[in-house]
C-alpha positions as CSV (number, residue, x, y, z in Angstrom):
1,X,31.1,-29.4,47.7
2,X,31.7,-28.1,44.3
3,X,35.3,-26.7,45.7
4,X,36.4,-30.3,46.3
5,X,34.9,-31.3,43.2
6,X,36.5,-28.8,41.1
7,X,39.6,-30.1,43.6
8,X,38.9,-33.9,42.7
9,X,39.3,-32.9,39.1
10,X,42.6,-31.2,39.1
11,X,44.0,-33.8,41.0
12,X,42.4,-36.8,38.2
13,X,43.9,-34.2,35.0
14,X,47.4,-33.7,37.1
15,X,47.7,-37.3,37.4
16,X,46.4,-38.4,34.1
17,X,47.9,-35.6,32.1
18,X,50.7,-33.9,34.0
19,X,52.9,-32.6,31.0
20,X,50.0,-30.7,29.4
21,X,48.9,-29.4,32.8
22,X,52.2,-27.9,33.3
23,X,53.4,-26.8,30.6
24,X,50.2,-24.9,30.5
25,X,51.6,-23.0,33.8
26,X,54.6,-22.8,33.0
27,X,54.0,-20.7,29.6
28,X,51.8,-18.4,31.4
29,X,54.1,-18.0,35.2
30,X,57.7,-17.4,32.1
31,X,57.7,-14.6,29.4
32,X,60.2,-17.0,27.1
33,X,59.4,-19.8,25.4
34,X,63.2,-21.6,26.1
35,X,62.2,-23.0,29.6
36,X,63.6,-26.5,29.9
37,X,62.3,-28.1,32.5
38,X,63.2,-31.2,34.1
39,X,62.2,-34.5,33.6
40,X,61.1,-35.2,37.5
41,X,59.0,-32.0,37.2
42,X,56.0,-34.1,35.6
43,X,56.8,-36.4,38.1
44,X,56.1,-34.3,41.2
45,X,52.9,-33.2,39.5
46,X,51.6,-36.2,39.4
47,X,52.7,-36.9,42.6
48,X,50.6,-33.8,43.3
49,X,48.2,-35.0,41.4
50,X,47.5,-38.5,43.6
51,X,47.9,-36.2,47.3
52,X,44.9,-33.7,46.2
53,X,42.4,-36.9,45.4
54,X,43.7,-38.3,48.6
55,X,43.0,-35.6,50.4
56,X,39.5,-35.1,48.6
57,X,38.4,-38.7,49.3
58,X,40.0,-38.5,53.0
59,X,37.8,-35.8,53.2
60,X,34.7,-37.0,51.9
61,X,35.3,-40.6,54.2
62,X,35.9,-38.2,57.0
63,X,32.0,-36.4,56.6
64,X,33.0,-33.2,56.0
């Protein structure tokens, strides 16, 4: 339970606050600090974002 609530969080901050969220990743997974990324990137997190707290609330509808 607190593994999909710890879950259920990421997902609400990725969707809510995707740029911060990766940005934060991104400066510890790249030793420089010139990464450009692209603009969809934040998209696809927050896409990310919405299939994790569909999954946890699938989950929680489903009993598990």
């Amino acid at each position: 339970m607190a593994f999909r609530l710890l879950l259920a969080l990421l997902g609400l901050l990725e969707v809510a606050f995707p740029k911060p969220l990766v940005d934060f990743w991104m400066n510890l997974a790249t030793e420089d600090d010139d990464v450009e990324l692209r603009p969809w990137v934040y998209t696809a997190a927050r896409i990310e974002g919405a299939l994790i707290l569909l999954y946890v609330l699938w989950r929680r509808k489903a009993g598990e």
